[in-house]
N, CA and C atoms as an extended XYZ file, in Angstrom:
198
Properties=species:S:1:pos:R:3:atomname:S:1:resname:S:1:resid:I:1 pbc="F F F"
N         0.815       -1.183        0.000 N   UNK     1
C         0.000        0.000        0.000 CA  UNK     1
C         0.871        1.265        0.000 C   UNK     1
N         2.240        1.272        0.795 N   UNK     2
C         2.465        2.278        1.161 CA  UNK     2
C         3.581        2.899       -0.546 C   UNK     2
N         3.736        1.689       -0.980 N   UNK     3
C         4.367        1.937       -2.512 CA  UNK     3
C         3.550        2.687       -3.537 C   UNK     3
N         2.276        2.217       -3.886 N   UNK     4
C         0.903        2.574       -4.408 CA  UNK     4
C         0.609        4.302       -4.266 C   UNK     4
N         0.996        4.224       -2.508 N   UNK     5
C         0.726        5.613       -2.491 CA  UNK     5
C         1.675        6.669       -2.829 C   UNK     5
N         3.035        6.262       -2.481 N   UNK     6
C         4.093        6.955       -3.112 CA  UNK     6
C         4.130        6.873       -4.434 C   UNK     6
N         4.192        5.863       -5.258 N   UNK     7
C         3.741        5.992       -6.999 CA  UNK     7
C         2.724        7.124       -7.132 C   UNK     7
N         1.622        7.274       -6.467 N   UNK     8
C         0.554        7.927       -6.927 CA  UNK     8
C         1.555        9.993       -6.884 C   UNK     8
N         1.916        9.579       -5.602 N   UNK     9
C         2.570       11.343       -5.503 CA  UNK     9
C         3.832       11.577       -6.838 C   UNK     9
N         4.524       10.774       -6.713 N   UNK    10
C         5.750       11.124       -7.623 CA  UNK    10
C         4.905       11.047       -9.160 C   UNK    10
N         3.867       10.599       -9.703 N   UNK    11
C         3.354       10.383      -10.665 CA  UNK    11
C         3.034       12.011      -10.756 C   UNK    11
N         2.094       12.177       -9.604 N   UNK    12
C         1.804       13.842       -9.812 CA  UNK    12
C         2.794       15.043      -10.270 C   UNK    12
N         4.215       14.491       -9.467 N   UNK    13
C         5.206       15.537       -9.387 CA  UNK    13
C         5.969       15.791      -10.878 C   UNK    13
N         5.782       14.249      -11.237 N   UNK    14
C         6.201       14.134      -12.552 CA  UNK    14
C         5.208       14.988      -13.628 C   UNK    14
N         3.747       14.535      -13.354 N   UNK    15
C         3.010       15.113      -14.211 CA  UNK    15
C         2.781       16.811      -14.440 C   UNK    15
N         3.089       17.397      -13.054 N   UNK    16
C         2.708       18.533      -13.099 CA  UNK    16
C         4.054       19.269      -13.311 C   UNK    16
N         5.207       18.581      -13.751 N   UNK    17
C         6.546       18.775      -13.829 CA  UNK    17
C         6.948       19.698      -12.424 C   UNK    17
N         7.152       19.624      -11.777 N   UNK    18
C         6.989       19.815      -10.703 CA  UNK    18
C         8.841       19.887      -10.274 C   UNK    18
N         9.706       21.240       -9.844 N   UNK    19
C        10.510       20.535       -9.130 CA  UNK    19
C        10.561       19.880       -7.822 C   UNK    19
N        11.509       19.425       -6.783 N   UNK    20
C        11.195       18.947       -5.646 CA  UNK    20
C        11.058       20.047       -4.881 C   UNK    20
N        11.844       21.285       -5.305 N   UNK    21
C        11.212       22.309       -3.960 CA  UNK    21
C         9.933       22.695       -4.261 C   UNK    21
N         9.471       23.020       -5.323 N   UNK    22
C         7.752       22.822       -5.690 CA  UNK    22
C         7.006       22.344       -4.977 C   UNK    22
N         7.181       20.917       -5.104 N   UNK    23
C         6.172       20.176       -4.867 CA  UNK    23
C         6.496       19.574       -3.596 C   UNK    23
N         7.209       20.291       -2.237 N   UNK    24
C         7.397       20.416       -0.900 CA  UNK    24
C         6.925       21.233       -0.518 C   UNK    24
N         6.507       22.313       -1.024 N   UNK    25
C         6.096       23.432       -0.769 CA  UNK    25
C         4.226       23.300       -1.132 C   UNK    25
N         3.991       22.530       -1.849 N   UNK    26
C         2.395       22.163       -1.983 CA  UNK    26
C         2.225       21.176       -1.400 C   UNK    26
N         3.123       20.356       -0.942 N   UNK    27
C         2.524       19.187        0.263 CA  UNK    27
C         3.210       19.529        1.563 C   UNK    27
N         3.434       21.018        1.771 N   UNK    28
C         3.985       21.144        3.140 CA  UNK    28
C         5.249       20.408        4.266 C   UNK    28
N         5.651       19.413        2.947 N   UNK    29
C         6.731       18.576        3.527 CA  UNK    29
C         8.701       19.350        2.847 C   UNK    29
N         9.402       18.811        3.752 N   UNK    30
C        10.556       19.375        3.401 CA  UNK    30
C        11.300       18.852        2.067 C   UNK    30
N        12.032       18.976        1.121 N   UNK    31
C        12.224       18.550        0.133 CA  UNK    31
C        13.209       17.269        0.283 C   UNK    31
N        13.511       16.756        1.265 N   UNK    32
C        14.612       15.690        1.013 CA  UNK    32
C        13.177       14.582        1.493 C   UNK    32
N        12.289       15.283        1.821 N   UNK    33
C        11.167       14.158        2.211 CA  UNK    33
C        10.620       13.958        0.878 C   UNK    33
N        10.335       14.779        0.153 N   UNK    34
C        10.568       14.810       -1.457 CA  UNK    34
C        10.897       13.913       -2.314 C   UNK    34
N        12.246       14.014       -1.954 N   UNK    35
C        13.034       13.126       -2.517 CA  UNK    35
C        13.016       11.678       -1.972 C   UNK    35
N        12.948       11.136       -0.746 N   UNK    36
C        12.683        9.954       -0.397 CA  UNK    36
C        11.394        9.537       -0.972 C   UNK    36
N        10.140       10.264       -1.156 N   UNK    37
C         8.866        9.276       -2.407 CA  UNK    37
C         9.203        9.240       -3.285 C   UNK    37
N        10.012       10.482       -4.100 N   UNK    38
C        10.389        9.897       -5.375 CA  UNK    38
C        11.306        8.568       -5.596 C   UNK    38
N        12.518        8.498       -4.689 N   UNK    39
C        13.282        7.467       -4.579 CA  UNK    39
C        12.394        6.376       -4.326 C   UNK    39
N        11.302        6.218       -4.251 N   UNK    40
C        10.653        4.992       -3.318 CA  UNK    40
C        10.943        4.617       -2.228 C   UNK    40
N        11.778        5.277       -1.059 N   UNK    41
C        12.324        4.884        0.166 CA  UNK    41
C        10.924        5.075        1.344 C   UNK    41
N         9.619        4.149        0.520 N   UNK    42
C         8.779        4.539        1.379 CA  UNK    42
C         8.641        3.683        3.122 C   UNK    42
N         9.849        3.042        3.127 N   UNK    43
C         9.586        2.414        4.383 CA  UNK    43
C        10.200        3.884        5.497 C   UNK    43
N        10.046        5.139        5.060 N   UNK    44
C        10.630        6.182        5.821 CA  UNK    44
C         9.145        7.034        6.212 C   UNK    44
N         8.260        6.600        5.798 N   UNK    45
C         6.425        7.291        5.792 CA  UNK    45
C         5.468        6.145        6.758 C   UNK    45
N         4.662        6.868        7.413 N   UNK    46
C         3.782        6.208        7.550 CA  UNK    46
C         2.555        5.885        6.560 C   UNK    46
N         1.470        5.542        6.656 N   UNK    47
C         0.634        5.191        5.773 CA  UNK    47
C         0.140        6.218        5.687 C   UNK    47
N        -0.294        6.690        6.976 N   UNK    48
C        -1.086        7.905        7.428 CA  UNK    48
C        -0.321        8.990        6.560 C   UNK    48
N         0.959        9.366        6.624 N   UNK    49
C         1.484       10.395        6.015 CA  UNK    49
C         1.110       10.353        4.581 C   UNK    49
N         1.416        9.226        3.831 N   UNK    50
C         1.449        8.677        2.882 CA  UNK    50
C         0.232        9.342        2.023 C   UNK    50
N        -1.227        8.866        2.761 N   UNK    51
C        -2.479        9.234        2.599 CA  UNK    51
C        -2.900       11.152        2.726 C   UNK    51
N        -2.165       11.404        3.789 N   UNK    52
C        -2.244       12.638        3.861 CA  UNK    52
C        -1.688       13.545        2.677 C   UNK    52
N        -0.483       13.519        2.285 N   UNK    53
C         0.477       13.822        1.263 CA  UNK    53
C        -0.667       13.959       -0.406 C   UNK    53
N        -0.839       12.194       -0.583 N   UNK    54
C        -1.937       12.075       -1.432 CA  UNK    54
C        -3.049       12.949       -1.696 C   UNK    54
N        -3.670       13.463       -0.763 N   UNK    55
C        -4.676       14.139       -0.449 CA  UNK    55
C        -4.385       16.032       -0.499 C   UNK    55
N        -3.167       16.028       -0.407 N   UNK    56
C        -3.028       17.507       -0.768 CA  UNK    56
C        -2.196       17.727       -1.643 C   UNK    56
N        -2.265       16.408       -3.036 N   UNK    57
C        -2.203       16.389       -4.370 CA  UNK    57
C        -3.810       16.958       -5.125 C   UNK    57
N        -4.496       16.408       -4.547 N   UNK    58
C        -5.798       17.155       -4.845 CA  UNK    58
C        -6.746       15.801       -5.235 C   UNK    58
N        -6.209       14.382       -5.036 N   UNK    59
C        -6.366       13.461       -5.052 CA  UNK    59
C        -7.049       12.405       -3.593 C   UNK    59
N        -8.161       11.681       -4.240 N   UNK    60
C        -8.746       10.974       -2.772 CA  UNK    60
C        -8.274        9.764       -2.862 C   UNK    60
N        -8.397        9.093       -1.809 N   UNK    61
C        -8.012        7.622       -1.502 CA  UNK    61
C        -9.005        7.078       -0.432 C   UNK    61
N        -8.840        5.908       -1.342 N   UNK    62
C       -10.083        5.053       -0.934 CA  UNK    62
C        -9.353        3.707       -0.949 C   UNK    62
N        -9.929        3.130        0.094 N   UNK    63
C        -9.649        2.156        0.728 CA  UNK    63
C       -10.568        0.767        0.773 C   UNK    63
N       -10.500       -0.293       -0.065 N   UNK    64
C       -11.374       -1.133       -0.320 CA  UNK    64
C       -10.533       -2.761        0.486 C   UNK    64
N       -11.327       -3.491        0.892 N   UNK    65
C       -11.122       -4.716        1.425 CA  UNK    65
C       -12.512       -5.673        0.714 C   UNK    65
N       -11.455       -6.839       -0.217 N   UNK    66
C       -12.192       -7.653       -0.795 CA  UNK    66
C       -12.490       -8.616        0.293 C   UNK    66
């Protein structure tokens, strides 16, 4: 999950070409935190962060259990 959600942010950052101080500055996080979703070093996030981050991409998350 917590990969999914980091794909989903760096997808944005990519899409909106975004540099990393940019797009630290629209998710309120510092830029080397930045740089750890883009790297995928998501075992450094919680889920919660993860979700939060997501969410002030302008993006919802939803949570399904088959």
């Amino acid at each position: 999950m917590r990969e999914e959600l980091a794909e989903e942010i760096a997808v944005w950052i990519k899409e909106k070409d975004l540099k990393q101080q940019e797009a630290a500055d629209i998710l309120l996080v510092s830029r080397p935190r930045v740089s750890d979703i883009v790297r995928h070093k998501v075992a450094k996030f919680s889920i919660d962060t993860l979700v939060d981050l997501v969410n002030r991409t302008g993006k919802t998350v939803t949570l399904k259990v088959a």
